[in-house]
N, C-alpha and C positions, 0 to 999 in steps of 0.2 A: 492448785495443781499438786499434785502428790511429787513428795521428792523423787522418785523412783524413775519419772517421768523424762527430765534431762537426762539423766544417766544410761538410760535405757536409747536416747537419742544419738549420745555420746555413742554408745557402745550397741551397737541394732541385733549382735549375735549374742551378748550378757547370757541372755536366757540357756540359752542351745549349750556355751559355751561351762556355764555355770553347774549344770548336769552333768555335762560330759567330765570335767573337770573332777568330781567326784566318784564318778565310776573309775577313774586312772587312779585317783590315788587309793582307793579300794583295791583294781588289780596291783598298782605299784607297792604296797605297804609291804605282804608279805615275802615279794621277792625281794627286796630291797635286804630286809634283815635277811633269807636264808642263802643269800649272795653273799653277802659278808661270810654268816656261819661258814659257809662250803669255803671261804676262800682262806678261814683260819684269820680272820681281824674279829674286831667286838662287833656286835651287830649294832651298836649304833653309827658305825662309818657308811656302814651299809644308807642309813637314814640319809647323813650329810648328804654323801654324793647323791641321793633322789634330790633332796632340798636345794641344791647346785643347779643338779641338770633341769630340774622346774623352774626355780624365779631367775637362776643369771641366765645358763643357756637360754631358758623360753621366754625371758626377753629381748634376742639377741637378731637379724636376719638371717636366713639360709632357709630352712623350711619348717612353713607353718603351723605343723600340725604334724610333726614329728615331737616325739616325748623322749628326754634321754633321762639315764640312770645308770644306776649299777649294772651289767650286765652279766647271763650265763655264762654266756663267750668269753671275758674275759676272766671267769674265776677259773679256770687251771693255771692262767700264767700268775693271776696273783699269786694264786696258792706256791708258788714256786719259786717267785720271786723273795716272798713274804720268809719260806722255807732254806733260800740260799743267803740271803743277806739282813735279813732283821727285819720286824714292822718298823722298827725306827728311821729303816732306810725307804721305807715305803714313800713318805711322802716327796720324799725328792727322787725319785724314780715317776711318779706321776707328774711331779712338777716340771722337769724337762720335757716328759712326753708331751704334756700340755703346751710347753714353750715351743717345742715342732712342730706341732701343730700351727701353731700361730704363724710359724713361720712358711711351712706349705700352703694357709691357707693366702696370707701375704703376697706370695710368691704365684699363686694358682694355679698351683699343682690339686688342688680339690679333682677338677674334671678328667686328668687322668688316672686317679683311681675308677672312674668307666669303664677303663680298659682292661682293667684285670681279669680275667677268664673267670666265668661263673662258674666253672666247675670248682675251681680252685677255692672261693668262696664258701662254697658250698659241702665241700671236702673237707674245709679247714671247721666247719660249724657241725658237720657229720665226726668229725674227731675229738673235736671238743664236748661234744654229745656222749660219746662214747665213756671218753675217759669221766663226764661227771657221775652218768649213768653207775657204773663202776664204782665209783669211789662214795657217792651218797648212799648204796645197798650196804655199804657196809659202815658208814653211818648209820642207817638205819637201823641195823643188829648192833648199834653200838661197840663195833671191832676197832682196830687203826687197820685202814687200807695199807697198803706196802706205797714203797715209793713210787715203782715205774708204772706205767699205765697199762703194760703188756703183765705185768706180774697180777695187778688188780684183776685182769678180766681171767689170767689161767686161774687165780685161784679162787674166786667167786663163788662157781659149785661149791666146792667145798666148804668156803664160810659158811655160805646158806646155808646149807645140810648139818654144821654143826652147831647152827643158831637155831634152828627148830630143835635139839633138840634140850635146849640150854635154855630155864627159865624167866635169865636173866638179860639174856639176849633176845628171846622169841616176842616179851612183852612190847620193848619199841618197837619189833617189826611188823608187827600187826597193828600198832600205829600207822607207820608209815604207807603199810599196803592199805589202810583203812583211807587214809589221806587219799593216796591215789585212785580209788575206787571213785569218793566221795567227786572228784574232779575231774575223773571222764565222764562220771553218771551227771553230771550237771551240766553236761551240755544240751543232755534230751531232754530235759525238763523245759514249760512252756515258756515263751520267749519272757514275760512279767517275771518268773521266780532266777531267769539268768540274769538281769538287770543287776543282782547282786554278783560280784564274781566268785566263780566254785571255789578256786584257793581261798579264798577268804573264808567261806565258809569252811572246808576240810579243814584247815586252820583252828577254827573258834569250836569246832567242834571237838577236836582231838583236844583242845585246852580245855574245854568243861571235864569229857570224860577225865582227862588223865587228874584233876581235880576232883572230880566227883566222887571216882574209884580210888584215887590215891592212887596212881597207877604209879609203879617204879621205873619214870622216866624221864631221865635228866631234859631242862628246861634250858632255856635263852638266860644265861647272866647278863645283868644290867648294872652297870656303873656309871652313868651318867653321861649327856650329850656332851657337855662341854669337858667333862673328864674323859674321854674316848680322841678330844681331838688332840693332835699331835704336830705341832709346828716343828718344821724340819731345825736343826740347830747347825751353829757352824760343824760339830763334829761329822754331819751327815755328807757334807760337801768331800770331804775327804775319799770317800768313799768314788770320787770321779776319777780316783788314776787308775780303780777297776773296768778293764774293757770287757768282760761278763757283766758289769753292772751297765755302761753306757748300750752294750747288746741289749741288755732286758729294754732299755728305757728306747730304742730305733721299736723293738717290737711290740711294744705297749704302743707308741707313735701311729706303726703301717695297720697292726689289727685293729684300734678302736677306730682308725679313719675308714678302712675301708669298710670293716659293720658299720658303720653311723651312713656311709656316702649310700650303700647295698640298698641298707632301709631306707635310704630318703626315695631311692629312686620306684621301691616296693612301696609307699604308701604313697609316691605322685597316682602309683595307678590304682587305689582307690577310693580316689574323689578328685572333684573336678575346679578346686581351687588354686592358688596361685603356685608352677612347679620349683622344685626347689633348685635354690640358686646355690650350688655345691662349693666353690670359694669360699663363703662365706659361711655354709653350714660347716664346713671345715674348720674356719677363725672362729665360728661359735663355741663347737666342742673344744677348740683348746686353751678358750678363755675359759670355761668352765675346768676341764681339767686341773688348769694352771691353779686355780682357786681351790679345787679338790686336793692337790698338792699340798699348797700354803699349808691346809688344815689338814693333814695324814689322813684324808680319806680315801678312797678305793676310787679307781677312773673310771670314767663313766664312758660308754657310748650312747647313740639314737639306740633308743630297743622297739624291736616290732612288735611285740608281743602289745605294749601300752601303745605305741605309735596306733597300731591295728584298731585298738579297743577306744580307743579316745575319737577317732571317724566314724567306728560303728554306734556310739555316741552320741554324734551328731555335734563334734565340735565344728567350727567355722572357722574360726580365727587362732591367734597361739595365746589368748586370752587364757584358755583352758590348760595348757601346759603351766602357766606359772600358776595359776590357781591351785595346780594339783599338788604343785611345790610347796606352796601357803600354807596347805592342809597338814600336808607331812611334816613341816615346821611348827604348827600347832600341835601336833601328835608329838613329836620329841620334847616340847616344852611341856607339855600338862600332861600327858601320857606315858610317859617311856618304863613306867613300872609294872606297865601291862604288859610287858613285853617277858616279864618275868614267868608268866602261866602260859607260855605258848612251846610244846614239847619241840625238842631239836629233831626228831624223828619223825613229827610233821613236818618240817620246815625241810627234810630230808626225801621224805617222800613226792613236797611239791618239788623238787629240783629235779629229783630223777623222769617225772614226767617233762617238766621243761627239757632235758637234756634229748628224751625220746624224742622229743616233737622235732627236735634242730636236726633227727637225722632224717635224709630223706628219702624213705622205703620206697612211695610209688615215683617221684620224680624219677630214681635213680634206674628202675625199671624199665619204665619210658624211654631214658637216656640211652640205655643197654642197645633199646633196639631200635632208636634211631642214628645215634652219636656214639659208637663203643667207641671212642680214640677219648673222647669227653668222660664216659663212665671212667676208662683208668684213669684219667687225671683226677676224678672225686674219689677214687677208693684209695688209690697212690696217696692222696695226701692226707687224708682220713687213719688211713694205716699208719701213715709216716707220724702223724703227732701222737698216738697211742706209744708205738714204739721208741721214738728218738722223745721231742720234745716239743712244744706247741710252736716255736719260729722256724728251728729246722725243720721242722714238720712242713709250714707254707713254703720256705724255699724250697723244699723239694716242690712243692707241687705246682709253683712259680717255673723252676727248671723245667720238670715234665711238660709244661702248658707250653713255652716258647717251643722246645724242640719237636712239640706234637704242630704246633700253629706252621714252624720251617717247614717237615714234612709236608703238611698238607698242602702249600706252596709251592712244594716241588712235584706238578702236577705234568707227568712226563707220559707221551705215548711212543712208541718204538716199533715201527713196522718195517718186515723185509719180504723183499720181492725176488723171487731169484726163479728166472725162465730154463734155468740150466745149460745156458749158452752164454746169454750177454753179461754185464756186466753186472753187478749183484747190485742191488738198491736197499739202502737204509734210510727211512724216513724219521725224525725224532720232530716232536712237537708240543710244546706247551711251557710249563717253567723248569729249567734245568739246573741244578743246584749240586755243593757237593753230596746231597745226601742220595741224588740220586745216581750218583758218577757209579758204582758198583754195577746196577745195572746196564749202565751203558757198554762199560769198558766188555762186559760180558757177553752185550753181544756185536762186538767189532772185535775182540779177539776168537771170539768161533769162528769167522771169516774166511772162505779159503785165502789163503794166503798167495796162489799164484792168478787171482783171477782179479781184475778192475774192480775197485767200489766207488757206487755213487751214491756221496750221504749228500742227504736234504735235509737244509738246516732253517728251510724257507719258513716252518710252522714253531719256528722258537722265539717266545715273546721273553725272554731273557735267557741268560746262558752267562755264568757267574766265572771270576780267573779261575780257579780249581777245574774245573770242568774245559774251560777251554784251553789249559796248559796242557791237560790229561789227551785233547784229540789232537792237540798240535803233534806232540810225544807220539801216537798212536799212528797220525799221517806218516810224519816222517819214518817210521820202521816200516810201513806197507807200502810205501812209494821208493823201497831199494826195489823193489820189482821190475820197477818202471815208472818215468817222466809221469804217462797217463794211468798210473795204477789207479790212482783217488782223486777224486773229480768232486767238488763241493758246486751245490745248487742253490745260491738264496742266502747266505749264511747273514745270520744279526751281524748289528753293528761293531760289537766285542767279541763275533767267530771268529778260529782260526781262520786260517786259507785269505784267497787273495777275493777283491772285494765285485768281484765281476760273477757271475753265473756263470756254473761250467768249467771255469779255468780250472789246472790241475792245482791242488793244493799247495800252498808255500811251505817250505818244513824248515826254514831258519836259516838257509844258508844263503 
């Protein structure tokens, strides 16, 4: 019997598995290094954390066929992190993040990250989009980007325009616009030659030419896997009585959980094996993390982009995620000097397409003209991380989501009837909240003032203190007219007035 044979019994997806497996660390290789580069670490950290999120996280429960790594999303806040407090302090900033994790996932708080408004998600990855978009074009003309992310985009034209015309700068951008080309044009090519993934190739391509031509453009420096890693030291701990540094390490925490929980729930829908169990994909990512930490590598989330690619695949089982980790730990130990002929302005060029892709043109469209309260929540927060910074950026757009969710809650209708003789009738009905007390008081103050009102409170499925102290206060000034000025009909259980229909209202005394 051929050995292959048991094994094969053992493992009934091996095959399916074994493929797929190979096509993710194909997509995963080159974003791995141009995540690092963009985030201002060596691009071997970039490797670690694939190597991480492959063998520990994917062997780990929570969902099976979700692939984690370094991700887009999270290189603005490294780069900022990395930028305000040292690489040194890098790893213990991920190592706490990773310890929160462990502890939300403990605690299973996983499944309310569900709840978070998808605009906000989606805004926050449309920002993050933006700002890399931004700051990789001017990589790619070999410039330094400016700090702020609103500086990056006003002055952009203007780099461009002084990089064409600058031979020293024009050369990587035709790199990198060449990269890009080469990887949206490979998605029309026939289904056999995409089997390969296009970054990979744009990649291997712009590495021969820029070799073959001797092209003048700076390359990936390589220092070695184990000389890149970085165990945090006692002196790193110190750095916890900074509450800017404990901020970064909550935000590193809420954005890799909620991209990793987003994605699991985006690649449950497509395929039709076992859904993912978000507690524990939770505890997964921040054992991995925590590990990512230990060794000063860059945090990892679930990424959809490999999640995606590893289904279209035809993986089965999470055999294939650690497999693809196997691969890329081969690749860092007998490879990692190839890493030296791969231009930063390829690697530059693949980002800025990854960063286009995260923003979402026709979703956002769609949104506009079914959901405008939802549109400003994506563009609000989208906006808000270009301008301020990537966590006040989701808080804001966290804020905006709650007090758009109140609003829409306070679903109030307000009708009056008035014959010209009897008594003037105001109906109000549905949920009444403070947000929506302005218009109420607005129209019980038009009121004539010497004629009966009779409010109908019959059609109020809630009616909050603020709002019922507001009509208590309003009774009692329209009832010095008279005993039966205001006359309540129905009122909830928390209405003013007294608890019978019809009776004249109570005003406190």
């Amino acid at each position: 019997m051929p050995p292959s044979l048991p094994l094969l019994r053992q493992f009934p997806h091996l095959r399916q598995d074994f493929a797929a497996s190979l096509v993710v660390f194909l997509v995963a290789l080159p974003l791995c290094i141009g995540v690092a580069v963009a985030s201002g670490v060596p691009a071997e950290l970039g490797l670690i954390t694939g190597i991480v999120g492959g063998i520990v996280t994917g062997l780990m429960r929570g969902s099976s066929l979700q692939v984690s790594g370094p991700a887009a999303g999270l290189t603005v806040l490294v780069f900022e992190a990395v930028k305000a407090f040292g690489l040194a302090a890098l790893g213990i900033i991920v190592l706490l993040a990773g310890l929160l994790q462990v502890l939300m996932g403990l605690l299973r708080w996983g499944r309310w990250f569900r709840a978070i408004s998808l605009s906000v998600v989606e805004g926050m990855l449309a920002g993050i989009g933006l700002v890399i978009v931004a700051g990789q074009l001017y990589a790619a003309a070999g410039l330094d980007a400016p700090d702020s992310g609103l500086a990056r985009l006003a002055g952009l034209p203007a780099a461009l325009v002084g990089a064409l015309t600058a031979p020293a700068n024009l050369v990587p951008l035709v790199v990198a616009a060449g990269t890009i080309l080469v990887v949206v044009g490979w998605r029309h090519l026939p289904p056999r030659a995409r089997a390969v993934p296009g970054a990979l190739v744009a990649v291997l391509l712009a590495a021969l030419a820029t070799a073959l031509l001797d092209l003048p453009v700076a390359t990936v420096e390589v220092s070695g896997v184990l000389d890149a890693v970085r165990v945090p030291g006692a002196d790193a701990f110190a750095g916890l009585a900074d509450l800017a540094l404990l901020g970064t390490v909550l935000a590193f925490a809420l954005i890799a959980s909620a991209e990793s929980l987003f994605s699991a729930a985006a690649v449950d829908r497509l395929h039709d094996g076992p859904r993912t169990q978000y507690d524990r994909e939770l505890l997964a990512q921040g054992v991995g993390n925590t590990l990512c930490g230990v060794l000063g590598a860059l945090p990892m989330t679930a990424v959809i982009v490999r999640s995606s690619a590893n289904v279209r695949a035809g993986a089965r089982t999470k055999a294939s995620r650690v497999l693809h980790g196997v691969w890329l730990l081969l690749f860092a130990a007998l490879l990692p000097a190839t890493l030296e002929y791969v231009p930063l302005a390829a690697l530059a060029g693949i980002l800025v397409h990854a960063g286009w892709k995260l923003i979402p043109f026709k979703g956002l469209v769609a949104l506009w003209r079914g959901h405008r309260g939802e549109a400003l929540v994506l563009v609000v927060t989208a906006l808000a991380i270009v301008t301020v910074n990537m966590f006040e950026g989701v808080l804001i757009g966290l804020a905006l989501s709650v007090a758009k969710a109140a609003w829409d809650a306070s679903h109030l209708r307000v009708e009056r009837t008035d014959d010209g003789h009897g008594p003037v009738r105001v109906s109000l009905s549905g949920n009444v909240t403070f947000l929506r007390l302005p218009k109420i008081l607005d129209t019980l103050e038009a009121l004539p003032g010497d004629r009966p009102v009779e409010l109908d409170l019959s059609g109020l499925q809630h009616l909050d203190h603020a709002c019922r102290a507001a009509l208590e206060a309003w009774a009692e000034r329209h009832s010095a007219a008279g005993p039966d000025s205001v006359r309540l009909h129905g009122p909830p259980e928390h209405a003013p007035g007294p608890s019978k229909e019809g009776e004249p209202a109570r005003t406190g005394s």
